[in-house]
C-alpha positions in Angstrom: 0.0 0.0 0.0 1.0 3.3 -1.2 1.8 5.9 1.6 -0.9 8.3 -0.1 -3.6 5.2 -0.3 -2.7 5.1 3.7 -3.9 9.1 4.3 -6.9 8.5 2.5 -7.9 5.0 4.2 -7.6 7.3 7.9 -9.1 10.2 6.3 -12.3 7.8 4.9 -12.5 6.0 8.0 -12.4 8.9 10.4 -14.4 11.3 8.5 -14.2 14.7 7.7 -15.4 16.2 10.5 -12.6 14.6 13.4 -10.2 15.4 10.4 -11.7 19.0 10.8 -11.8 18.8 14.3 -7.8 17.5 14.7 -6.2 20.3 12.6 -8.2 22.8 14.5 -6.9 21.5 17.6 -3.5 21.7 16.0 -3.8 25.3 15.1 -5.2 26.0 18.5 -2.0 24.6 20.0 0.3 25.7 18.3 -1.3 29.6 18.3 -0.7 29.0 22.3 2.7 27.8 22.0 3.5 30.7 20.5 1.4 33.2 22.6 3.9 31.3 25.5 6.9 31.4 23.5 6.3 35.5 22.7 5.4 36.0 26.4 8.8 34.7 27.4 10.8 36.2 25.4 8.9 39.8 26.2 9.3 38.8 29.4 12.6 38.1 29.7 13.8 41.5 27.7 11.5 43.4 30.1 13.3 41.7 32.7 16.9 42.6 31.8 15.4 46.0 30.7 14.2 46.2 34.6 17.8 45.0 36.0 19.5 48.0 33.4 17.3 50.7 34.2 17.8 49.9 38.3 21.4 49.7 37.6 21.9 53.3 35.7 19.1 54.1 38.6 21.6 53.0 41.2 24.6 54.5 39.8 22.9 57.9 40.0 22.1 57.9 43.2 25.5 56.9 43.7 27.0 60.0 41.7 24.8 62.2 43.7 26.3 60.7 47.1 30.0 61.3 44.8 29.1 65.0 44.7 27.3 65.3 48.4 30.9 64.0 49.7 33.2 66.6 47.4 30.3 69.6 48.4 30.8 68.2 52.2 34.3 68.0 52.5 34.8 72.0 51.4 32.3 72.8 53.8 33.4 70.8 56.5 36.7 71.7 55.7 35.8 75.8 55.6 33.8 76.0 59.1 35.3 77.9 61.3 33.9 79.9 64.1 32.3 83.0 61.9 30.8 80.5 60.0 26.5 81.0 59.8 24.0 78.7 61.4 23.0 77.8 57.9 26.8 76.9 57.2 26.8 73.9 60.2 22.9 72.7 59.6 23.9 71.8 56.1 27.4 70.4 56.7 25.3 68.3 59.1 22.5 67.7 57.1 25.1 66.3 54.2 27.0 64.7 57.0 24.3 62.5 57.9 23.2 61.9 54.4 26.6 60.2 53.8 26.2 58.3 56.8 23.6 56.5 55.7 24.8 56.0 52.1 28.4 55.5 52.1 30.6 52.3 52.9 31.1 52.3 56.6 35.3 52.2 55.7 35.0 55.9 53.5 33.2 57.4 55.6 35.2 57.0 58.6 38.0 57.7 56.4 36.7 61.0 55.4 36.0 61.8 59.3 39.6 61.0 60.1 40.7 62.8 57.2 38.7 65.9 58.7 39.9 65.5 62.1 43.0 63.8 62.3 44.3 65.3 59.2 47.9 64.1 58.1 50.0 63.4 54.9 48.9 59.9 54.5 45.1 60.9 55.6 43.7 63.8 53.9 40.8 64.8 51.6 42.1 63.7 48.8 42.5 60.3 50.1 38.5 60.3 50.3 37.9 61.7 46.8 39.8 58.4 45.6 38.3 56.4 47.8 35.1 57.5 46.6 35.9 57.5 42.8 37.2 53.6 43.3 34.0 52.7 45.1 31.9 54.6 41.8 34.2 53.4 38.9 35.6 50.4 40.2 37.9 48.8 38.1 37.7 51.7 36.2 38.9 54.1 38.6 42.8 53.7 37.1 46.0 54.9 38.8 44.9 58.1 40.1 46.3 59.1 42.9 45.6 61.8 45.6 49.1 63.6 44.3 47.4 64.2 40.9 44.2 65.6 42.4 44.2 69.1 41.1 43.4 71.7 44.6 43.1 75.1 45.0 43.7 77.8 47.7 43.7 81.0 47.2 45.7 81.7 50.4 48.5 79.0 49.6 51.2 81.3 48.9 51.0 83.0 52.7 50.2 79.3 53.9 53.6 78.2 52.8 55.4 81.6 54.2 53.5 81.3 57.6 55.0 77.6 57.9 58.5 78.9 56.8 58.3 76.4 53.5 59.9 78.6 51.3 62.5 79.9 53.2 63.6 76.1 52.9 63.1 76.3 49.3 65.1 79.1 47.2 65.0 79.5 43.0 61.3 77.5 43.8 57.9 79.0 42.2 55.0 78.8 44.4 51.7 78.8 42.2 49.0 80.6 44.4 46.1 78.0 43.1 47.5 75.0 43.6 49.2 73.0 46.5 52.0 71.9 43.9 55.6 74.1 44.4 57.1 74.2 40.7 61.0 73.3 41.2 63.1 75.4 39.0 63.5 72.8 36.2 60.2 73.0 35.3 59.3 76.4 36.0 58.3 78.3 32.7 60.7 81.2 31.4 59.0 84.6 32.5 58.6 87.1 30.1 62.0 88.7 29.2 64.0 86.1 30.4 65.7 82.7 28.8 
């Protein structure tokens, strides 16, 4: 028997209408297998859609901490006792933000670095503590001696602490805390 002769023989014997019947069912499965299959898929690129948008949410809000602890540190940093009420209520205000947001080690970095200041524990030591904890592997080789910092009063600073008496031919840059030796001091205008 003929494979064609074999279709016909089930198709006589069952009758057009369970023939009918069957391929309906067929096309009703396999419209709900692929219903499921377009619900997974949506679902799973909304879920890794969900997972990206809380990450770039997260990092934000972590940003925002990065800049409450640069905006803290100046402030903390300039208090002094003619400061104004306003001054101290929002360098305790941010304070007390970063309490609750940053790593327990940076922020009791930053604290020492505010109170028990020193070469090895300073500011800058916070800022890149800070950028490792936001960039991560990213962060690079910076390191707090190529932090760029202003003063505007770093010139009678240095004086004050007799620094450049121990430094002669040395160029003191007034907004910076670097001290340009001589080799790399720039020729003034006039001279070789």
């Amino acid at each position: 028997m003929k494979p064609e002769d074999a279709i016909s023989q089930v198709v006589i014997q069952m009758g057009w209408t369970e023939v009918g019947v069957g391929v309906v069912l067929l096309a009703a499965i396999q419209f709900l297998i692929g219903i499921w299959i377009k619900a997974r898929i949506e679902g799973s690129i909304k879920h890794s859609y969900d997972q990206n948008l809380e990450e770039i949410r997260f990092q934000m809000k972590v940003r925002e901490q990065a800049a409450k602890v640069a905006e803290y540190m100046e402030k903390a940093r300039n208090l002094g006792l003619d400061s104004s009420a306003q001054e101290f209520q929002r360098a305790n205000q941010l304070a007390w933000e970063l309490a609750m947001w940053l790593p327990a080690d940076i922020y009791k970095l930053m604290a020492q670095s505010l109170v028990n200041r020193s070469k090895q524990n300073t500011e800058l030591h916070v800022l890149i503590a800070v950028r490792q904890l936001l960039l991560g592997n990213k962060a690079g080789d910076l390191t707090s001696d190529n932090i760029l910092f202003h003063d505007a009063n770093l010139q009678e600073k240095l004086l004050a602490a007799n620094t450049l008496k121990n430094m002669p031919n040395q160029a003191v840059d007034s907004t910076a805390t670097r001290v340009t030796p001589p080799a790399e001091q720039e020729p003034r205008h006039g001279q070789p």
